[in-house]
C-alpha positions in Angstrom: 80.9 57.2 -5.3 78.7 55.2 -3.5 75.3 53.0 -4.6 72.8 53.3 -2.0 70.0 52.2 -3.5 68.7 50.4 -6.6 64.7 49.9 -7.8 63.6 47.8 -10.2 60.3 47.9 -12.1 59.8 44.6 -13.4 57.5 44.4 -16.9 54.7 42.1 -16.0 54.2 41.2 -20.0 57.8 41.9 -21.4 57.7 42.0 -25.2 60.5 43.1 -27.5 63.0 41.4 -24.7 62.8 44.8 -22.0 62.2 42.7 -18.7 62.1 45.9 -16.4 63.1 49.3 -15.5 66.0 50.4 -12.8 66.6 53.6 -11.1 70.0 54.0 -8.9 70.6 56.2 -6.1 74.6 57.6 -5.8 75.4 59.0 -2.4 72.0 59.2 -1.4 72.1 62.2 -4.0 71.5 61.6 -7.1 68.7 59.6 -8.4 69.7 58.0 -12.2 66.6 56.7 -14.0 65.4 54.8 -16.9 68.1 52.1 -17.2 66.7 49.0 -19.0 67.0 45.1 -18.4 66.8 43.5 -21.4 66.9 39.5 -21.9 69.3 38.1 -24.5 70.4 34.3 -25.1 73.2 34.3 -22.5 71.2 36.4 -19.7 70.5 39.6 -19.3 72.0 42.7 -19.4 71.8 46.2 -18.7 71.2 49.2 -21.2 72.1 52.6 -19.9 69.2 55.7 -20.1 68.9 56.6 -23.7 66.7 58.6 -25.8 65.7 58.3 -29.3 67.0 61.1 -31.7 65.2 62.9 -34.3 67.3 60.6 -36.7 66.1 57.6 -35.5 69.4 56.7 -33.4 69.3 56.2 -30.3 72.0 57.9 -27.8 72.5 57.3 -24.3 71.8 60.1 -21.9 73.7 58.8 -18.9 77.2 56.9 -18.9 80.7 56.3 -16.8 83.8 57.4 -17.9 85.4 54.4 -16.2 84.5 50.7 -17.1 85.2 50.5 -13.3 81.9 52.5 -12.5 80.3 51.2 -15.9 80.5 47.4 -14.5 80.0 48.4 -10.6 76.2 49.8 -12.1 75.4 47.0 -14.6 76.4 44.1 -12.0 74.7 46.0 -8.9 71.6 46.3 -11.1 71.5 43.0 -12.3 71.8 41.5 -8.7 68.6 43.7 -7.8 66.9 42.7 -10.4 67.9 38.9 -10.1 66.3 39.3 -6.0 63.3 41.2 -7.8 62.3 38.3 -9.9 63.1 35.2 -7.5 59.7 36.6 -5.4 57.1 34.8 -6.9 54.9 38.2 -7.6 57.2 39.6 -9.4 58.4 36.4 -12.1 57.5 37.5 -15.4 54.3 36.0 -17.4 56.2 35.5 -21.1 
């Protein structure tokens, strides 16, 4: 399984530490969305698609089996995002 393509949707004003949105592409196939970047004290890191649950919980909607695949998606979209925020457009105001 290939990644062919990553997006990121930086948050011009992030509050509650969610610095932008990521979609990923898989074999020019399958489009994932909704994966978040959030900011935490030792960098960032990636939270998989999730929704909230009628309990308040939240579950995620999308994940790998394989820490393999789980790590080859986090890293890939941290890298994007990393490229995203080093144009000066897209640096984030807070």
């Amino acid at each position: 399984m290939q990644i062919t393509e990553v997006r990121i949707q930086i948050i011009k004003a992030p509050r509650n530490k969610l610095m932008a949105f990521a979609s990923l592409t898989l074999d020019d196939a399958l489009v994932i969305k909704d994966f978040q970047i959030f900011s935490a004290p030792n960098g960032c890191f990636v939270g998989m698609p999730s929704r909230k649950m009628p309990d308040g919980t939240w579950r995620e909607t999308v994940f790998a089996i394989s820490t393999e695949l789980s790590e080859q998606i986090k890293q890939t979209i941290l890298r994007a995002y990393e490229d995203e925020i080093s144009k000066p457009e897209n640096r984030p105001t807070a």
